[in-house]
N, CA, C and O atoms as a GROMACS GRO file, in nm:
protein
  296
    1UNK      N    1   1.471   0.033  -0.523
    1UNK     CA    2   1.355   0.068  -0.443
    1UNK      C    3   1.238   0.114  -0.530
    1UNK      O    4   1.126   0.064  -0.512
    2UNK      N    5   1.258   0.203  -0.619
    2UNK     CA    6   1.154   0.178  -0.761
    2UNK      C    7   1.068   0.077  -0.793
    2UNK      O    8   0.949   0.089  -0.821
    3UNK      N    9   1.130  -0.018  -0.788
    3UNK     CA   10   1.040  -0.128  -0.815
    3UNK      C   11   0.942  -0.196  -0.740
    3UNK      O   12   0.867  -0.280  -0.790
    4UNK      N   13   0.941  -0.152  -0.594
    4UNK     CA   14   0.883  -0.134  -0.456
    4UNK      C   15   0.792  -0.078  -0.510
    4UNK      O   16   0.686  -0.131  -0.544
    5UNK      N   17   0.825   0.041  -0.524
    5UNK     CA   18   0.684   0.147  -0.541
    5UNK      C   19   0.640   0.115  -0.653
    5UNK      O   20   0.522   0.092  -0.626
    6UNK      N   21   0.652   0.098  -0.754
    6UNK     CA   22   0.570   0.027  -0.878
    6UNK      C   23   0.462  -0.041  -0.842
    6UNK      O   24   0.342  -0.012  -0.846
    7UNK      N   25   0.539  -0.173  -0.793
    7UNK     CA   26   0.468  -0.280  -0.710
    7UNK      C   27   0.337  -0.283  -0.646
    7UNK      O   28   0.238  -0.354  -0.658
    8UNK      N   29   0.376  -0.162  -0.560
    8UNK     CA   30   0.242  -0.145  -0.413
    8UNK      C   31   0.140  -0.007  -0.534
    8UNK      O   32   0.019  -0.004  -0.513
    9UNK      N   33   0.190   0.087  -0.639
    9UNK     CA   34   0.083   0.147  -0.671
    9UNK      C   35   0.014  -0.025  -0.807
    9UNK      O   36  -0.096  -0.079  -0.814
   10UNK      N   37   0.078  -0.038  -0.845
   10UNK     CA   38   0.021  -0.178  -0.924
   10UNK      C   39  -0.117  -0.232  -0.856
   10UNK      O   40  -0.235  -0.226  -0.891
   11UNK      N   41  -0.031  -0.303  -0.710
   11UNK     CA   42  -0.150  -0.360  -0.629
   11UNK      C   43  -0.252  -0.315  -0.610
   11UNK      O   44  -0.362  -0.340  -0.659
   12UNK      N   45  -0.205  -0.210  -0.500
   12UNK     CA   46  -0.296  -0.075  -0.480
   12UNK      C   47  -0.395  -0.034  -0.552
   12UNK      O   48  -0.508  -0.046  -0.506
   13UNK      N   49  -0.380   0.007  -0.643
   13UNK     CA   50  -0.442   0.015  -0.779
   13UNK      C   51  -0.533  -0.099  -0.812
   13UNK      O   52  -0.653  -0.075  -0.820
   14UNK      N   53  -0.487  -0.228  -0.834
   14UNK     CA   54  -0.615  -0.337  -0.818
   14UNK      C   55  -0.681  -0.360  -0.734
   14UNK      O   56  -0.794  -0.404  -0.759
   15UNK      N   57  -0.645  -0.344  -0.619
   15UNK     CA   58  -0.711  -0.338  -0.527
   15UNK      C   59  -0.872  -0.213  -0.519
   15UNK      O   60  -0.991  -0.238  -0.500
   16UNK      N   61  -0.839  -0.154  -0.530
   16UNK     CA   62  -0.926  -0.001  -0.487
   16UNK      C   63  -0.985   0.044  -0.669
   16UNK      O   64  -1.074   0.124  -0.699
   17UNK      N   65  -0.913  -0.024  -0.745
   17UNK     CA   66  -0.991  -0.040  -0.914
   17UNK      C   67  -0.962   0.111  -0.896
   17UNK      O   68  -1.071   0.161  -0.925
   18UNK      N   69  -0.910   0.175  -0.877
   18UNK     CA   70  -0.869   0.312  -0.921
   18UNK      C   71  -0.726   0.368  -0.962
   18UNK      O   72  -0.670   0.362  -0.852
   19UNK      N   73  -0.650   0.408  -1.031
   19UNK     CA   74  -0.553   0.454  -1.042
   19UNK      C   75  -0.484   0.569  -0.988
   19UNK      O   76  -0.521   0.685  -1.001
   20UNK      N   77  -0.340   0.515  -0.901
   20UNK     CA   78  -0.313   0.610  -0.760
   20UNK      C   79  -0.139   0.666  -0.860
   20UNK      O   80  -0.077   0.638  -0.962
   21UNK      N   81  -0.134   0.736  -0.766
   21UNK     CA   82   0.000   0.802  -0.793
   21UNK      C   83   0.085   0.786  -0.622
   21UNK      O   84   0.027   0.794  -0.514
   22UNK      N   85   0.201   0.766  -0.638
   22UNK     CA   86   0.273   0.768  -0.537
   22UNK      C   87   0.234   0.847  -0.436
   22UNK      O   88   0.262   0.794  -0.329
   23UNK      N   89   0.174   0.963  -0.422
   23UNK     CA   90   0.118   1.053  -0.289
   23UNK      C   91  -0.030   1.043  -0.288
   23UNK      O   92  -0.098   1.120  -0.219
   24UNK      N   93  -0.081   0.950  -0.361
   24UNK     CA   94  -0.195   0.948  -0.319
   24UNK      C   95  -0.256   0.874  -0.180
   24UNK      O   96  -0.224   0.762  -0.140
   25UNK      N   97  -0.359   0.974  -0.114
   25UNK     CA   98  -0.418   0.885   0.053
   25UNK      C   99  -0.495   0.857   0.054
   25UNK      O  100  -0.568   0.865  -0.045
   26UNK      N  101  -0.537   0.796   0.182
   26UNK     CA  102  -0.715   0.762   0.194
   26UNK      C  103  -0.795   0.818   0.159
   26UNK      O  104  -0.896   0.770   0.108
   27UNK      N  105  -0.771   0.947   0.176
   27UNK     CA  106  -0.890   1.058   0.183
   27UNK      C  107  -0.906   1.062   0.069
   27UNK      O  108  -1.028   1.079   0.062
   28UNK      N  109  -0.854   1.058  -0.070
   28UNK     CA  110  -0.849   1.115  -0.208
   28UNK      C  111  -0.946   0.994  -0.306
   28UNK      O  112  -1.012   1.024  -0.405
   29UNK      N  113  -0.930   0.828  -0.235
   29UNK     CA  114  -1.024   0.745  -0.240
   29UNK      C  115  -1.117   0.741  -0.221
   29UNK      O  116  -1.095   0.738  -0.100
   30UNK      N  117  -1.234   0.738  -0.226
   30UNK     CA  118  -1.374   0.718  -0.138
   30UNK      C  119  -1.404   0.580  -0.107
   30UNK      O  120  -1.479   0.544  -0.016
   31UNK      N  121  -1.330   0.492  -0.203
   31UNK     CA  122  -1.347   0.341  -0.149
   31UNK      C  123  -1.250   0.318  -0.041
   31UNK      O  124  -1.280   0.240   0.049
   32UNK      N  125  -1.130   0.380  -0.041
   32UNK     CA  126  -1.007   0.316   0.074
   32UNK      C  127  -1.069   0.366   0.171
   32UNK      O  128  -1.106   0.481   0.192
   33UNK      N  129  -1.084   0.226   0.258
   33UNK     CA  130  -1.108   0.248   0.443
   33UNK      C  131  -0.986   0.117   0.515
   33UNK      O  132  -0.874   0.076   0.484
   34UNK      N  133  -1.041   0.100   0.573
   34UNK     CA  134  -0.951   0.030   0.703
   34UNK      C  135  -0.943  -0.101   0.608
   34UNK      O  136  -0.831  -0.136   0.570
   35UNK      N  137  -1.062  -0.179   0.565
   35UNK     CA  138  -1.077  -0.282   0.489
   35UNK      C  139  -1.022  -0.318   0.385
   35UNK      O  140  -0.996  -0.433   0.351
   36UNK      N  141  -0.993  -0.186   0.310
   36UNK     CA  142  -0.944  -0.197   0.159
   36UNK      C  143  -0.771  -0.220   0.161
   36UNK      O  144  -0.699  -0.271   0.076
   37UNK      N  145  -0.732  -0.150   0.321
   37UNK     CA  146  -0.572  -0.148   0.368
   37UNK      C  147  -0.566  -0.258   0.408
   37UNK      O  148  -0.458  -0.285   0.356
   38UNK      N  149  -0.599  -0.363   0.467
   38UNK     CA  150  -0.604  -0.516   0.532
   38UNK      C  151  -0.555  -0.572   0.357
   38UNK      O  152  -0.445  -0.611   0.319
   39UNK      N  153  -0.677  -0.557   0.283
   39UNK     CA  154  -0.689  -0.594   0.150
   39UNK      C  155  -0.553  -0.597   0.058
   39UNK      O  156  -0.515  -0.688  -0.014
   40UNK      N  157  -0.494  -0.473   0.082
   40UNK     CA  158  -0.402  -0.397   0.021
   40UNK      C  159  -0.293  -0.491   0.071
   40UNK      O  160  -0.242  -0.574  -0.004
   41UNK      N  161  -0.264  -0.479   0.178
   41UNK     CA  162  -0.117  -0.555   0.258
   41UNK      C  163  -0.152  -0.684   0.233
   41UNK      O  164  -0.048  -0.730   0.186
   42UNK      N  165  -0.234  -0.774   0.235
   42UNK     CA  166  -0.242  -0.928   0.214
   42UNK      C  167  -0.181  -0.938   0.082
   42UNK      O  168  -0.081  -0.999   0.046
   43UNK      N  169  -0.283  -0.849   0.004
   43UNK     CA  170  -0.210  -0.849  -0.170
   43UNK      C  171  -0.025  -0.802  -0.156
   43UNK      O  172   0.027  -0.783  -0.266
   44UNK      N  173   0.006  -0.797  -0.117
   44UNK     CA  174   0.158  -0.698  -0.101
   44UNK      C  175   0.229  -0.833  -0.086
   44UNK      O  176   0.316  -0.877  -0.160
   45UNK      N  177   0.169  -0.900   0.041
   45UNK     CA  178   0.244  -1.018   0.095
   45UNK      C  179   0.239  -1.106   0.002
   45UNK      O  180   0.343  -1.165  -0.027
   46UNK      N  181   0.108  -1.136  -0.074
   46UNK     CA  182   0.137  -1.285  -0.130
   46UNK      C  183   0.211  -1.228  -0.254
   46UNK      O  184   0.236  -1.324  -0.327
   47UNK      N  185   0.262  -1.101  -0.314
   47UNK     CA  186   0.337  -1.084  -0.349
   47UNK      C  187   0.506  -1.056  -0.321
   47UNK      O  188   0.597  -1.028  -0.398
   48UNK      N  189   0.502  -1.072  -0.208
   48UNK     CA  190   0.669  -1.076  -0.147
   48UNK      C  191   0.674  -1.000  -0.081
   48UNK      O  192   0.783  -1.010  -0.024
   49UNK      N  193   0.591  -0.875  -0.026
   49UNK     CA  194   0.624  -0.715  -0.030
   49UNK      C  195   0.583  -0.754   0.143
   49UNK      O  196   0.480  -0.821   0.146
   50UNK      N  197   0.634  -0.728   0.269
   50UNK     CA  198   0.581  -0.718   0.363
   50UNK      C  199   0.571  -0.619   0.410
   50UNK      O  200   0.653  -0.532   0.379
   51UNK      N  201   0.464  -0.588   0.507
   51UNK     CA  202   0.444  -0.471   0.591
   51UNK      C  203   0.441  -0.523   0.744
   51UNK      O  204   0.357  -0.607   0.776
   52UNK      N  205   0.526  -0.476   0.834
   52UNK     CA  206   0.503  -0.501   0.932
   52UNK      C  207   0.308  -0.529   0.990
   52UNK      O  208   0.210  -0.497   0.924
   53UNK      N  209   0.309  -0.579   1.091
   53UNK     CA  210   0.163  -0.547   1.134
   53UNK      C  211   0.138  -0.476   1.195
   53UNK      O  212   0.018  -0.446   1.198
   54UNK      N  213   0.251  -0.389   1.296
   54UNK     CA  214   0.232  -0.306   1.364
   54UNK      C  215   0.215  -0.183   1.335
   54UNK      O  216   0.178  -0.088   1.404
   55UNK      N  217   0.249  -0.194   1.208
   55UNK     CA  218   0.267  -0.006   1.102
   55UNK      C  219   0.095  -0.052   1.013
   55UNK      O  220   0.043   0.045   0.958
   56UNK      N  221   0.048  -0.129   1.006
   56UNK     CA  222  -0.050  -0.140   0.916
   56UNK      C  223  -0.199  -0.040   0.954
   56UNK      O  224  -0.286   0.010   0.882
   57UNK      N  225  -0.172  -0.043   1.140
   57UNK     CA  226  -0.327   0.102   1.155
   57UNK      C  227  -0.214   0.207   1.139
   57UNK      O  228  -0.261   0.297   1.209
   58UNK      N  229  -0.098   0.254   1.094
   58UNK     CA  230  -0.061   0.404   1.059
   58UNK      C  231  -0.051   0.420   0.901
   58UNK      O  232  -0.007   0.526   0.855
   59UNK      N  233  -0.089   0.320   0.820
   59UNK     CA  234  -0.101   0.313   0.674
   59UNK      C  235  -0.224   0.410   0.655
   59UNK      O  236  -0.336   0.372   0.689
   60UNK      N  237  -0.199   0.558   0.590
   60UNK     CA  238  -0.273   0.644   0.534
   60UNK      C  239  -0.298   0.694   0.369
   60UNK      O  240  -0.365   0.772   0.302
   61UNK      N  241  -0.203   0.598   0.360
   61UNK     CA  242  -0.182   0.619   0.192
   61UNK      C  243  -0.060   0.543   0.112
   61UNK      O  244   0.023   0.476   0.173
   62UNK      N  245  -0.056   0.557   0.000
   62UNK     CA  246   0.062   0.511  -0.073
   62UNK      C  247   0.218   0.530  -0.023
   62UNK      O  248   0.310   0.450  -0.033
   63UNK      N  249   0.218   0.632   0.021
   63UNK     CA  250   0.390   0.701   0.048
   63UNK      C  251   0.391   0.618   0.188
   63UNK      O  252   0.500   0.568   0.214
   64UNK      N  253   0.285   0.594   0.287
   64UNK     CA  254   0.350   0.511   0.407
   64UNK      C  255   0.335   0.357   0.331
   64UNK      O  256   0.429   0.283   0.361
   65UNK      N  257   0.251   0.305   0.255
   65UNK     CA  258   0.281   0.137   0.215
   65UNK      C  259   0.441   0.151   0.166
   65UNK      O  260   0.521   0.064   0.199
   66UNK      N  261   0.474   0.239   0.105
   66UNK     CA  262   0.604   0.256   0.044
   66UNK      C  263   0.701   0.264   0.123
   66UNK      O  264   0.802   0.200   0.096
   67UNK      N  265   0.697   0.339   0.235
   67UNK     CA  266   0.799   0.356   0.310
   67UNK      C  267   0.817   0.270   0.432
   67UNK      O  268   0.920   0.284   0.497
   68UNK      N  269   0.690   0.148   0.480
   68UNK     CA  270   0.691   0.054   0.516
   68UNK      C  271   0.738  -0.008   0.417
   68UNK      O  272   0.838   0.052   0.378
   69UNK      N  273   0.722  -0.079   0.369
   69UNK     CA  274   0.767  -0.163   0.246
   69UNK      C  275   0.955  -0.183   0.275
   69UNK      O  276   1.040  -0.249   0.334
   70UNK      N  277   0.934  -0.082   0.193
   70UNK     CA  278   1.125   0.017   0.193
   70UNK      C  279   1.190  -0.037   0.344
   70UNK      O  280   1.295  -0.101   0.346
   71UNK      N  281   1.127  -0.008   0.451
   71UNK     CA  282   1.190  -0.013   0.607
   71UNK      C  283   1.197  -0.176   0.581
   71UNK      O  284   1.312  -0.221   0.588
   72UNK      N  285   1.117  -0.251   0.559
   72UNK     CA  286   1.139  -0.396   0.588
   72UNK      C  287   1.228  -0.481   0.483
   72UNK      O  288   1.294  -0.580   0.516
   73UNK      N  289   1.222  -0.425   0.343
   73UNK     CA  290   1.331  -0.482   0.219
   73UNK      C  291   1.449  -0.410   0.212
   73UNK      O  292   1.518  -0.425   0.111
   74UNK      N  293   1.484  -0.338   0.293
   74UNK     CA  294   1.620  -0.272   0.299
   74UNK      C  295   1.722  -0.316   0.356
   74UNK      O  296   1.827  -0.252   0.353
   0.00000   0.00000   0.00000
């Protein structure tokens, strides 16, 4: 499951051009909004990683992409 979370702060991280740590959230971004999370999960997918769509408006940060993530590759 490590390698999960690697993964999504990797993306994450290219995505938003900032460098996150596993508990990092929206709020701690000033670029992450609703847009940058759409952004975020497309990148996830065409990397293998799915997120449901229904969990994607409760995505607030790293630890829920992770623990979505986790719920669907488990």
């Amino acid at each position: 499951m490590q390698v999960i979370a690697q993964t999504i702060l990797q993306i994450a991280s290219d995505v938003l051009g900032a460098p996150l740590a596993e508990e990092t959230v929206m709020t701690d971004v000033p670029e992450w909004d609703s847009l940058k999370t759409l952004q975020i999960v497309m990148a996830l997918d065409e990397a293998g990683l799915s997120i449901p769509l229904e969990r994607i408006a409760e995505v607030r940060g790293v630890p829920d992409l992770i623990r979505f993530a986790q719920q669907c590759h488990a």
